[in-house]
C-alpha positions as CSV (number, residue, x, y, z in Angstrom):
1,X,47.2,-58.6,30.8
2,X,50.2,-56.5,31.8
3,X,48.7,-53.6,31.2
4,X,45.3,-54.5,33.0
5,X,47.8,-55.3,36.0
6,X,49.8,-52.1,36.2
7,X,46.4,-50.1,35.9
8,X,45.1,-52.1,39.0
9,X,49.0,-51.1,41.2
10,X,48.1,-47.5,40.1
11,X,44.4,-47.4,41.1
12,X,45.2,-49.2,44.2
13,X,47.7,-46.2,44.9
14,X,45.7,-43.6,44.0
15,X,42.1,-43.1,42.2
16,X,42.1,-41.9,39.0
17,X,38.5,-42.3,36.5
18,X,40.8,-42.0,33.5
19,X,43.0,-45.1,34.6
20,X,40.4,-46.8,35.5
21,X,38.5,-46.2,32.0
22,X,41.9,-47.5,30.3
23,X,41.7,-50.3,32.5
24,X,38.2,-51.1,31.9
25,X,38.6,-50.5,28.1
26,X,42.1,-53.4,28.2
27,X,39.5,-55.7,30.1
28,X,37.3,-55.4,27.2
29,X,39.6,-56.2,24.8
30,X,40.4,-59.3,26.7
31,X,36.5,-60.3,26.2
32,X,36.5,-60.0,30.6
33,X,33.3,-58.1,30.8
34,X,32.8,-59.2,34.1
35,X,35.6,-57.5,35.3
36,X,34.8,-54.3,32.9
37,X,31.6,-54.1,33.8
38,X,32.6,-54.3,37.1
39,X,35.0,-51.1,36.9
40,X,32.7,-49.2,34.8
41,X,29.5,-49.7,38.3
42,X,32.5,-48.6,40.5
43,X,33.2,-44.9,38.0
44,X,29.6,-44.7,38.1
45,X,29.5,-44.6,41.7
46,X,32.4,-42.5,42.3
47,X,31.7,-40.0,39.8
48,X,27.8,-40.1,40.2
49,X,26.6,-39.5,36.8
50,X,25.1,-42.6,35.4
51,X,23.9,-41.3,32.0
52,X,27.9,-40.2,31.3
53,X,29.0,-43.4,32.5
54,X,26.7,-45.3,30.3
55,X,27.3,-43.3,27.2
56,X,31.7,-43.9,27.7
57,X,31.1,-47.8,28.9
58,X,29.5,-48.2,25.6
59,X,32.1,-46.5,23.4
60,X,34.6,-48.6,25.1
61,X,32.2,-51.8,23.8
62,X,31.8,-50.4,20.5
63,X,35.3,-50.1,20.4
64,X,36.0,-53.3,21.6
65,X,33.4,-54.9,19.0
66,X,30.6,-56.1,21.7
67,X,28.0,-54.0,19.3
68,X,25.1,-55.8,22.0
69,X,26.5,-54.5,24.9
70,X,27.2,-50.8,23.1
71,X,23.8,-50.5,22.3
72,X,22.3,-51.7,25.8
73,X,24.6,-49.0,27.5
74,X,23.6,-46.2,25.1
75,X,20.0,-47.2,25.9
76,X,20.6,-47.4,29.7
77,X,22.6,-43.8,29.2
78,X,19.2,-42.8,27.7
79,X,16.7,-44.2,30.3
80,X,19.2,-42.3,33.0
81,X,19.4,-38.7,31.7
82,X,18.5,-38.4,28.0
83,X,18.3,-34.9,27.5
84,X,22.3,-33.9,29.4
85,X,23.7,-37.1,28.1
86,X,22.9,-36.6,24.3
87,X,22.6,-40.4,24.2
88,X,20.1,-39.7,21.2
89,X,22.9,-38.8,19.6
90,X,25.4,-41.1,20.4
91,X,22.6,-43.9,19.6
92,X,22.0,-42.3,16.2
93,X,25.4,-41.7,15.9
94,X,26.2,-45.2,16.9
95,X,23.7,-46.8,14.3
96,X,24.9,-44.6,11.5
97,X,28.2,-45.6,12.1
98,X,27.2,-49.7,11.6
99,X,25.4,-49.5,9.0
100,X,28.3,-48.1,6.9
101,X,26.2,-44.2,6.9
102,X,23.4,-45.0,5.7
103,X,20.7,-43.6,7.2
104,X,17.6,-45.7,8.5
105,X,14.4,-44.4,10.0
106,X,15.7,-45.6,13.4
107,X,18.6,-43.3,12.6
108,X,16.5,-40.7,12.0
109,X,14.3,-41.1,15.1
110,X,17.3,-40.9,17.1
111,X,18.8,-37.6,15.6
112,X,15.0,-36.5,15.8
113,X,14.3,-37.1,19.7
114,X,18.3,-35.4,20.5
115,X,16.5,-32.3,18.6
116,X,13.4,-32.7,20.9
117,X,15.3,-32.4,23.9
118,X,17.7,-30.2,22.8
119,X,16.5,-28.2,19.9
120,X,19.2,-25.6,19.6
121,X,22.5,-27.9,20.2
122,X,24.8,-28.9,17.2
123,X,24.9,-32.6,17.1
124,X,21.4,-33.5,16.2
125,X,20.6,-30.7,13.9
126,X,23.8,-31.3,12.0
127,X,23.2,-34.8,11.7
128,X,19.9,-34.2,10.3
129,X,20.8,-31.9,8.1
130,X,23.6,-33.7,6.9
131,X,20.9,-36.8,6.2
132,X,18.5,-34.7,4.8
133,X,21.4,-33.3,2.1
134,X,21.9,-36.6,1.7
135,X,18.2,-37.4,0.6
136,X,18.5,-34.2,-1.5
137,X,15.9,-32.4,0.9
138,X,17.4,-29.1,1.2
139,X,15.2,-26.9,2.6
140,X,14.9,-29.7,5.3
141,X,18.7,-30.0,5.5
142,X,19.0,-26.2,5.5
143,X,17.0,-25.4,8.3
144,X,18.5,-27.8,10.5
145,X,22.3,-26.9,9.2
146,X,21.9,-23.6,10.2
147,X,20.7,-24.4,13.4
148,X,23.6,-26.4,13.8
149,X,26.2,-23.3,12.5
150,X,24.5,-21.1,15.0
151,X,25.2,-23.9,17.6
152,X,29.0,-23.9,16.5
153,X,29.9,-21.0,13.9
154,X,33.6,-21.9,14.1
155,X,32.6,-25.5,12.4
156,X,32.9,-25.8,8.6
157,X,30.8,-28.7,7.9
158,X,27.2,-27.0,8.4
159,X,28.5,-24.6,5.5
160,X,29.6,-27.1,3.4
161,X,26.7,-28.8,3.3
162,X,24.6,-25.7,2.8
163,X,26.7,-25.1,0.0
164,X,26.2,-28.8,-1.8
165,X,22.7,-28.1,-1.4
166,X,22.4,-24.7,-2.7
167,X,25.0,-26.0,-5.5
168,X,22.2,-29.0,-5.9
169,X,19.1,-26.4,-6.0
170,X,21.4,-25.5,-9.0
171,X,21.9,-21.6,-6.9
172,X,25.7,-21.1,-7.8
173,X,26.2,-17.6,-5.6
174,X,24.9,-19.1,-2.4
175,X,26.9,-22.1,-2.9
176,X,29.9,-20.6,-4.0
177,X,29.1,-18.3,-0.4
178,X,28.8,-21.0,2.1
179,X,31.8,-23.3,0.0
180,X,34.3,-20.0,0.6
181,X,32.9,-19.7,4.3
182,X,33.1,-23.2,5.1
183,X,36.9,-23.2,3.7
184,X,37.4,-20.0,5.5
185,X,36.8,-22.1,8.6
């Protein structure tokens, strides 16, 4: 409550999006979603990107453990602007993460339609590659996990994957190529 009160004195000083985030985040953890949901329609207004507000007003409910109200904002952050927000992803990303990574159709659907709308960006294709190594479908896997390295060659984890499944396909040179670049990275 102190905190939520010393963020209000500095908004009411001077406008800040990050205070108020904080602010709305302390809220949530005090179960007044009123209140947050209030702060989170006045950042929306002042910053006027609704899809971005959506997708942070339901990490902070994720965080704070209202999985309902995570989801509906992910959803709204979808119906806004689906294709900048990468609210496929964060949905996918989002159900992954509650159902202790294992992977679902829905999960997949959601990693699927990010890919649609934005075929050559990391996020989607590294999550369906990293499901589709999973599943021990590596020519699946592989084709999106290099999409992914292309998207982001500095990132190790599209190797490393590449690597379990060429190690899996029972290939030991490619593997023991794409483990050395991914710990290279």
């Amino acid at each position: 409550k102190e905190a939520v009160a010393s963020f209000e004195r500095s908004l009411a000083l001077h406008t800040d999006m990050e205070v108020a985030y904080t602010m709305a985040t302390a809220l949530l953890q005090l179960k007044d979603t009123a209140k947050a949901a209030a702060v989170f329609q006045q950042m929306e207004q002042a910053s006027g990107s609704s899809a971005s507000m959506h997708i942070m007003a339901a990490r902070a409910y994720d965080s704070a453990g209202m999985t309902d109200d995570a989801e509906k904002e992910y959803k709204a952050a979808i119906a806004a602007d689906a294709k900048r927000s990468h609210a496929h992803y964060f949905l996918g990303l989002f159900y992954l993460t509650h159902n202790q990574w294992e992977s679902t159709p829905q999960i997949v659907q959601e990693f699927q339609q990010e890919v649609a709308l934005n075929p050559t960006d990391f996020f989607g294709n590294y999550f369906l590659g990293y499901l589709a190594s999973v599943e021990k479908n590596y020519e699946a896997s592989d084709r999106f996990l290099k999409i992914a390295s292309a998207a982001k060659p500095d990132w190790p984890e599209p190797y490393l994957y590449m690597g379990l499944n060429a190690y899996g396909r029972g290939d030991d040179k490619q593997a023991e190529e794409l483990l050395r670049q991914a710990i290279k990275l």
